[in-house]
LUMFI-875893 format. One record per residue: residue in one letter; x, y, z of N, C-alpha, C in turn. Coordinates in steps of 0.2 Angstrom, whole numbers, plus 5000, padded with zeros to 4 digits. Layout:
AXYZXYZXYZ
...
***
This chain:
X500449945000500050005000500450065000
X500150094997500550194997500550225004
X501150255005500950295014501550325013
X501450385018502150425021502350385026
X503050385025503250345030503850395033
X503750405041504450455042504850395047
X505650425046505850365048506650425054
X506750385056507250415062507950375063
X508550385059509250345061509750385061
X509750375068510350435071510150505071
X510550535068510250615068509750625062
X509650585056509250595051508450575053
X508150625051507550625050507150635044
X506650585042506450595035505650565035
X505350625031504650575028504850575021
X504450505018504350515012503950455010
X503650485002502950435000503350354999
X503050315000503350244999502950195000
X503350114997502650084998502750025004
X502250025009502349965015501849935013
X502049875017501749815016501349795021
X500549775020499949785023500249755029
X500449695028500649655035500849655041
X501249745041501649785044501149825048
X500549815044500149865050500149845057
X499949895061500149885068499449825072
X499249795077498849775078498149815079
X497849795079497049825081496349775079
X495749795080495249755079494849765073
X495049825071494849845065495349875059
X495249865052495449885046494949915041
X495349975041494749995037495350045029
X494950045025495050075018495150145019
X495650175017495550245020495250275013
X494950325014494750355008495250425008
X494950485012495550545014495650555021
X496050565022496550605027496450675025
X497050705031496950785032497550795033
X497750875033498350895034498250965040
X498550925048498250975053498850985053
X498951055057499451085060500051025065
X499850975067500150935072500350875065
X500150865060500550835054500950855051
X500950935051501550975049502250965054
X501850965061502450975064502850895065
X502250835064502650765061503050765055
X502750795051503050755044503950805041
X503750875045504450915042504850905050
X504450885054505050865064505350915066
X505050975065505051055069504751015075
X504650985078504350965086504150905085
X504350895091504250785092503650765092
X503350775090502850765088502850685090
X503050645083503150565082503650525090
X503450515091503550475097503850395095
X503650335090503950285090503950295081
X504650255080504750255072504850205071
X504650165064504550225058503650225060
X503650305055502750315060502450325054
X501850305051501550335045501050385049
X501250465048500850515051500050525050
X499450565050498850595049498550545057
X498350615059497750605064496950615063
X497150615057496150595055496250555049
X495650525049495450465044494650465041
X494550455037493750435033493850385028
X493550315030493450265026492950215027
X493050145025492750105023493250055029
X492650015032492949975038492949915030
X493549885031493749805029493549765033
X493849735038494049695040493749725048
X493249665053493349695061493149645064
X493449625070493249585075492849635080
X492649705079492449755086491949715088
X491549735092490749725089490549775088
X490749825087490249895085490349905077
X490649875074490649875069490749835062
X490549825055490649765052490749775046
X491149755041491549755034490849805031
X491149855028490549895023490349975028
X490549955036490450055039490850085037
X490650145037490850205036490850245042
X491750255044491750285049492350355050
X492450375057493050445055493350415066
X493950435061494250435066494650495069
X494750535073495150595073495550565082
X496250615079496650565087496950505089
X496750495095496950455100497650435101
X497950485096498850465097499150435090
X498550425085498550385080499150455075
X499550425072500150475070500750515074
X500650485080501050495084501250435087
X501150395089501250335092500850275091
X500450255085500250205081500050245074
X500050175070500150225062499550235061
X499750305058499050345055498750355048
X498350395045498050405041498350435034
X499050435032499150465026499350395024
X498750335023499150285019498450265017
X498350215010497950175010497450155015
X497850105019497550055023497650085031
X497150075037497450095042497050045048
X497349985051497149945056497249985063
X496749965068496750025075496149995078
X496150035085495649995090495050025088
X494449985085493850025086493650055087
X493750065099493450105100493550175099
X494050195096494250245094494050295088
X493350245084493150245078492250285080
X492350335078491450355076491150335070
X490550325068490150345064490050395059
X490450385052490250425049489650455050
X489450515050488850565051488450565043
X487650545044487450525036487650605029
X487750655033487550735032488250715028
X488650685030489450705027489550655022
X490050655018490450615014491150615016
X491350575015492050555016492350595017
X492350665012492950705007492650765014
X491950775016491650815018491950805026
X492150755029491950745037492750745037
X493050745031493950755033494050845030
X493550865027493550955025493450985032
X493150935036493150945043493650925048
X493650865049494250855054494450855060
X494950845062495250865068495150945070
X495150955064495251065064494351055067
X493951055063493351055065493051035071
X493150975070492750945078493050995084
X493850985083494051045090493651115089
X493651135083493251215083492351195087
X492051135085491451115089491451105097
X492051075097492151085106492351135108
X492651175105492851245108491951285108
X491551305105491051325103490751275110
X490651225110490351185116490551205121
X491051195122491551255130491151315133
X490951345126490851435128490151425129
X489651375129489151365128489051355134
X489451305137489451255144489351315149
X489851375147490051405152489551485151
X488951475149488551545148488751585143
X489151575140489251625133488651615130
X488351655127487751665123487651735119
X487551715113487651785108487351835111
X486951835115486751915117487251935124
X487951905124488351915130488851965126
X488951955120489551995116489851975111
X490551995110490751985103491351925107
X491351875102491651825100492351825097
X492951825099493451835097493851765094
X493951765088494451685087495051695084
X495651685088496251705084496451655081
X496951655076497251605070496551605066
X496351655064495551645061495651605052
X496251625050496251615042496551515045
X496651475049496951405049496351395049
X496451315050495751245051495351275056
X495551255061495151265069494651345069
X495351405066494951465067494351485061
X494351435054494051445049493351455051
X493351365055492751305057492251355062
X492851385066492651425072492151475070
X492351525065492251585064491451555060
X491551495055490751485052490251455058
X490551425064490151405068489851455070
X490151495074489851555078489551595076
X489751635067489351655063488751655062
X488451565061487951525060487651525066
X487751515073487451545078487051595080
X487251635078487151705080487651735083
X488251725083488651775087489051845084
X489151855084489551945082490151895082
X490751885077491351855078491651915074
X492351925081493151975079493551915077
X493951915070494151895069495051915069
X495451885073496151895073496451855069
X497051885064497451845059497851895058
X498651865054499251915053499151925044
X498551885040498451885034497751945032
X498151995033497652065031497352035023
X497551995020497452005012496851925011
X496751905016496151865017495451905020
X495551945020494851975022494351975019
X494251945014493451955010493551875011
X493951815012493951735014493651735021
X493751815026493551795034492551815032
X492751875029492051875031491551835026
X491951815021491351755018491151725025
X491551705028491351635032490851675040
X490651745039490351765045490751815048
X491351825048491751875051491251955050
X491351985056490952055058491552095058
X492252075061492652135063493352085061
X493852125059494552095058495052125061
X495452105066496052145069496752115067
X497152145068497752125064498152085071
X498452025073498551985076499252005080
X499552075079500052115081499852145086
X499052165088498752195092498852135096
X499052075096498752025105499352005105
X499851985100500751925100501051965104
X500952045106501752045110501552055119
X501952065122502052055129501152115131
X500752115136500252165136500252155142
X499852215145499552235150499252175154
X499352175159498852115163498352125164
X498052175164497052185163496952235157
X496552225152496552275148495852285149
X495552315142494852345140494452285138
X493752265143493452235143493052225135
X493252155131493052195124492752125121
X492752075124492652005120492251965127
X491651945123491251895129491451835129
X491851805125492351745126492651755118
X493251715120493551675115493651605112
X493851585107494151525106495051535102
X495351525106496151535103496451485101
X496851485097497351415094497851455094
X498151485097498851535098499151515102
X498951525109499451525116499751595115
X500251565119500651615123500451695122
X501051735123500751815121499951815121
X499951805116499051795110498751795116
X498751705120498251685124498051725130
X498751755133498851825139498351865139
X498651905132498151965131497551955128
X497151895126496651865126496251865132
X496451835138496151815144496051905146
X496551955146496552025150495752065146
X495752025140495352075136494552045138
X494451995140493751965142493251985147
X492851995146492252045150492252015156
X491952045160491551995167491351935165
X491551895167491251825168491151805160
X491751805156491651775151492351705152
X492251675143492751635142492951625138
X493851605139494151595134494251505133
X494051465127494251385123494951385120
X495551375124496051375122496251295120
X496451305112496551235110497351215105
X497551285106498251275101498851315106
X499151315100499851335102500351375097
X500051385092500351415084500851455086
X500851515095501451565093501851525100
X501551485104502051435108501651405114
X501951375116501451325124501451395130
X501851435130501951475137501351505139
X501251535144500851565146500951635150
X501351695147501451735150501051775154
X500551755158499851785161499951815169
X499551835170499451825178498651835181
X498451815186497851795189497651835189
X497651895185496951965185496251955185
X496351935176495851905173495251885177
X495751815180495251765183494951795191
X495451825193495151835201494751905201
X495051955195494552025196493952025191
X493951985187493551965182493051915180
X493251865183493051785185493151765177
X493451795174493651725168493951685169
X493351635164493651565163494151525161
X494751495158495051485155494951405154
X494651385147494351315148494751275141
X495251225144495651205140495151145135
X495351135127495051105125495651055121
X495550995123495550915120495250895115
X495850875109495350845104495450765104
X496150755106496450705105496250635109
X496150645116495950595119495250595122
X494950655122494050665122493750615122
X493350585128492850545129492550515122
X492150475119491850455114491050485115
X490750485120489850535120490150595119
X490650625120490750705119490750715111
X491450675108491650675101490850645096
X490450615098489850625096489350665097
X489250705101489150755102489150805099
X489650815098490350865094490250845087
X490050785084490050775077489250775074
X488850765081488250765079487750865078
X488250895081488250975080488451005075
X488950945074489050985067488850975061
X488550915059488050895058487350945056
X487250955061486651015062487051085062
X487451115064487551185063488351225059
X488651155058489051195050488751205046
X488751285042488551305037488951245030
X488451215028488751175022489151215016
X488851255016489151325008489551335010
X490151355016490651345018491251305016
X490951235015491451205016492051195010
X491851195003492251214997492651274999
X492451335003492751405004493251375008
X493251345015493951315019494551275016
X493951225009494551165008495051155004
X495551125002495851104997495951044996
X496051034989496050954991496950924987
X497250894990497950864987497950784986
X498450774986498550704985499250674990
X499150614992499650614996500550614995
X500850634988501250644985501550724987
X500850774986500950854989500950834997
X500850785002500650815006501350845011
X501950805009502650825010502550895010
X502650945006502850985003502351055005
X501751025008501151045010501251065017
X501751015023501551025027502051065029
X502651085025503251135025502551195025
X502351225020501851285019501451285024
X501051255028500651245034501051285039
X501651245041502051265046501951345047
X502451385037502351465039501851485036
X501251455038500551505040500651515031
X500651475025500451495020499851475016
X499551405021498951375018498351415023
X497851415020497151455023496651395022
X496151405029495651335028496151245030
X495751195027495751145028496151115022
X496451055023497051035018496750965019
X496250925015496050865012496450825008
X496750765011497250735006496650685004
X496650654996496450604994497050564991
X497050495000497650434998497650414993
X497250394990497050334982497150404976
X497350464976497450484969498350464967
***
C-alpha cells in the first residue's frame, strides 16, 4: 500500500511517499480502507520534525481518517461502515491515516455522520470537531450571543476557519484575529463582523485590559492567549486549543480573580467517545454546508510532504483534504 512513512536513524530524520506492506500494519480490531485523510497543523509538525511530535518510528503520520471498515472483529462494527476517526495518538504513536490502509482499536472509531461524505467529514476533521468543542466550552459556560462579541484568533487556519462559520451560524458577532490582512473577504465570507490584525494580542500586554470580548476560542497560546484572557468581559470565556505562537503562558491571575474568567482547555485527542459524538452530531446540524468548498483543498498524498512545510509558515488557509488513492 502507498503511505508516508517517516523514519528516524541517528540524527536523520525523513518522511517520504513509499510503499509498506499491509502485513506491517500495527495490531487492532479493526481495518478499514482509507478513503482521505487531512493535513492538521500537528502533521506538519510530524512529517517536516519541527517538534516531536512522532514518538515511535518508523510512523505513518495523519490523525484523521474517513473510510470503509474491511475487515473487524469490534462488535460495533462490520465489513462495509463507514466511519471517522480523529486522534487518539494515531500518527504519533500508532500508524495513521496518510496511507491506504489503516488497522486500529475500534473504540476509537465514530460513525460516519449520514449529512457528510467522506471528502466532507475530513473537509472537517480534527480542525473542525476541536472548533465544535471549543464552541461547546463557551456554551457549557453561559456564553450566549446576546453576552457579546466572540473573538477567534488563528482565524484564516482549520480550527479558526470552522470556528468563525460555527459561531457566525449561531448568532454570534465574531472578531476575527489573523496576521493575513489579504484574506479578508475569505473571513467574512465565512461570517466574520470585525477583523484585527494579530499584532494587536502576539506581543508582551498589560495584565487587565479593556473589557472587549464575551469569550474566545484561541489556537495561539502564549502572548496571543495572555492578552486574550486580559481582554474578556465579566464572567466570560476563553476555549484554548492550540499553540501556533508557543505552549507558554505569560499571564497572571487578574483575569480570573477580578473578572472571574474562565480559561477552559479544549482536547481533541483523547475526548471521551459521547462527547466526540456529540461534537459530530452538531456539526452535523449547525455547520453551514456552503462553507465547506470555501475552507477546503484537496491534494493528494504525494503533495502532502511539501504541503506540510507551507502549513507550518502560515501559507495554507482553511482545511488541507488529502485523497490517499489519487
Amino acid at each position: 500500500m502507498k503511505a508516508i512513512l517517516i523514519t528516524k536513524d541517528d540524527d536523520k530524520y525523513e518522511a517520504k511517499l513509499t510503499e509498506v506492506d499491509e502485513q506491517d500494519l500495527p495490531e487492532g480490531d479493526v481495518k478499514i480502507k482509507v478513503d482521505y485523510s487531512t493535513l492538521n497543523y500537528k502533521d506538519g509538525l510530524a512529517i517536516t520534525g519541527a517538534s516531536p511530535v512522532v514518538r515511535k518510528f518508523p510512523m505513518i503520520p495523519g490523525i484523521d481518517v474517513a473510510g470503509v471498515v474491511e475487515e473487524s472483529s469490534h462488535a460495533d462494527y462490520k465489513a462495509g461502515d463507514k466511519v471517522v476517526l480523529n486522534g487518539w495518538g494515531v500518527g504519533e504513536v500508532h500508524w495513521g491515516g496518510l496511507a491506504e490502509k489503516i488497522r486500529l482499536n475500534g473504540d476509537w472509531l465514530v460513525p460516519l455522520p449520514e449529512k457528510f461524505s467522506a471528502k466532507q467529514a475530513m473537509a472537517i476533521g480534527t480542525a473542525g470537531y476541536t472548533a465544535m468543542l471549543c464552541v461547546m466550552a463557551l456554551e457549557d459556560q453561559g456564553v450566549t450571543p446576546d453576552k457579546g462579541d466572540i473573538l477567534v484568533t488563528g482565524a484564516v487556519g482549520g480550527v479558526g476557519s470552522v470556528a468563525v462559520s460555527l459561531l457566525a451560524k449561531l448568532g454570534y458577532r465574531v472578531v476575527a484575529s489573523t496576521g493575513r490582512p489579504e484574506e479578508e473577504d475569505y473571513l467574512k465570507s465565512l461570517g466574520t463582523a470585525e477583523i484585527i490584525n494579530r499584532a494587536e494580542l502576539s506581543e508582551k500586554g498589560r495584565p487587565l485590559g479593556k473589557e472587549q470580548w464575551a469569550g474566545a476560542v484561541d489556537t495561539v497560546g502564549s502572548h496571543t492567549l495572555a492578552n486574550v484572557c486580559a481582554g474578556i468581559k465579566y464572567g466570560g470565556a476563553v476555549a484554548a486549543c492550540g499553540l501556533a505562537q508557543g505552549f507558554d503562558l505569560p499571564a497572571t491571575v487578574m483575569p480570573f480573580i477580578l473578572r472571574g474568567v474562565i480559561l477552559n482547555g479544549v482536547d481533541s485527542v483523547m475526548c471521551p467517545k459521547e462527547k466526540r459524538l456529540k461534537a459530530w452530531a452538531r456539526l452535523a446540524k449547525d455547520l453551514d454546508m456552503s462553507h465547506i468548498d470555501l475552507i477546503t483543498k484537496e491534494i493528494t498524498l504525494e503533495e502532502a510532504i511539501p504541503t506540510a512545510k507551507s502549513l507550518l509558515e502560515g501559507k495554507v488557509k482553511g482545511r488541507v483534504v488529502v485523497n490517499v488513492n489519487a
